[in-house]
C-alpha positions as CSV (number, residue, x, y, z in Angstrom):
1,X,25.8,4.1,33.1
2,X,27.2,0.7,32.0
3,X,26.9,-0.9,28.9
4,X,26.6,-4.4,27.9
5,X,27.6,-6.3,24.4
6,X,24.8,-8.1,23.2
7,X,26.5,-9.9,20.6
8,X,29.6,-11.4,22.8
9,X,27.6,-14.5,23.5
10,X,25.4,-14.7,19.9
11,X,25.9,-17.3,18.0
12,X,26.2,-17.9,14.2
13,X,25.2,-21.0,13.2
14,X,24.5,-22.3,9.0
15,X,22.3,-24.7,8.0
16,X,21.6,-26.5,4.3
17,X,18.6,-24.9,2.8
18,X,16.1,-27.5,2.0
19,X,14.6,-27.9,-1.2
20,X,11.2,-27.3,0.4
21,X,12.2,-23.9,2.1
22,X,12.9,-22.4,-0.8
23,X,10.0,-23.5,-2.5
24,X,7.9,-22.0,0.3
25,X,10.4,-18.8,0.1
26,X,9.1,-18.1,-3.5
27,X,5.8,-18.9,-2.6
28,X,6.0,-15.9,-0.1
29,X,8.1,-14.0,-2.3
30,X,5.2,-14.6,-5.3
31,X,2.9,-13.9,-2.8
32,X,4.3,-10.7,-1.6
33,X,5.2,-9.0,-5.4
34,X,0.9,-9.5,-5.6
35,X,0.1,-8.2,-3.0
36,X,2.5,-4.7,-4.1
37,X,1.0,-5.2,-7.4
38,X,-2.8,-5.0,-6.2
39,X,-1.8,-2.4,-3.5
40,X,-0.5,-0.2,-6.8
41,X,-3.7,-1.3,-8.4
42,X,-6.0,0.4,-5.6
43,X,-4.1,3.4,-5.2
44,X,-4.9,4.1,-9.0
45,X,-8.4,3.4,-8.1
46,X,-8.3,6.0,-4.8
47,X,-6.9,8.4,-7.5
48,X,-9.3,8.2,-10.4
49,X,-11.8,8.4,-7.7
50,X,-10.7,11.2,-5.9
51,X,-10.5,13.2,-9.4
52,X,-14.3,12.2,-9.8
53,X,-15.4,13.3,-6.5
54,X,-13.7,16.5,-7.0
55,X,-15.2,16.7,-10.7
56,X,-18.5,15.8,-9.6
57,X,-18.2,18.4,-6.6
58,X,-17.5,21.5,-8.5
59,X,-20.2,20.7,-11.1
60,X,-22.4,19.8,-8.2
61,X,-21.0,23.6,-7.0
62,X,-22.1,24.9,-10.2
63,X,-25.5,23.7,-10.4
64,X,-26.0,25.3,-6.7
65,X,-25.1,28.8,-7.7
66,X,-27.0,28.4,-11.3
67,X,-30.2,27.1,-9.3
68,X,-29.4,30.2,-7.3
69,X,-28.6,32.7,-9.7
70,X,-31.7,31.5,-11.3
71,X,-34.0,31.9,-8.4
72,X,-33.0,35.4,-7.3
């Protein structure tokens, strides 16, 4: 089996960071930390809505067997 090195021939090269890069950078970065934010937001949502389906599925149990009970 051979093996290769992938880095002998890479290259490292710096550049100056323009001004505009970096405004662009925080724009992602900005834009990214809302996007978590939101995402953190909906999950709390999926939650709270999960508990009321559940809520509203054992009351909606409930009335079943009552209507039930009642009827036999």
């Amino acid at each position: 089996m051979a093996t290769y090195d992938l880095t002998a021939n890479a290259k490292t090269t710096y550049t100056t960071v323009n001004t505009n890069d970096i405004s662009i950078l925080n724009k992602i970065q900005n834009l990214e930390n809302k996007v978590n934010e939101q995402s953190e937001k909906l999950n709390e949502i999926v939650k709270l809505l999960n508990a009321l389906s559940k809520e509203k599925s054992i009351t909606w149990s409930n009335s079943r067997i009552q209507i039930w009970q009642f009827c036999t």
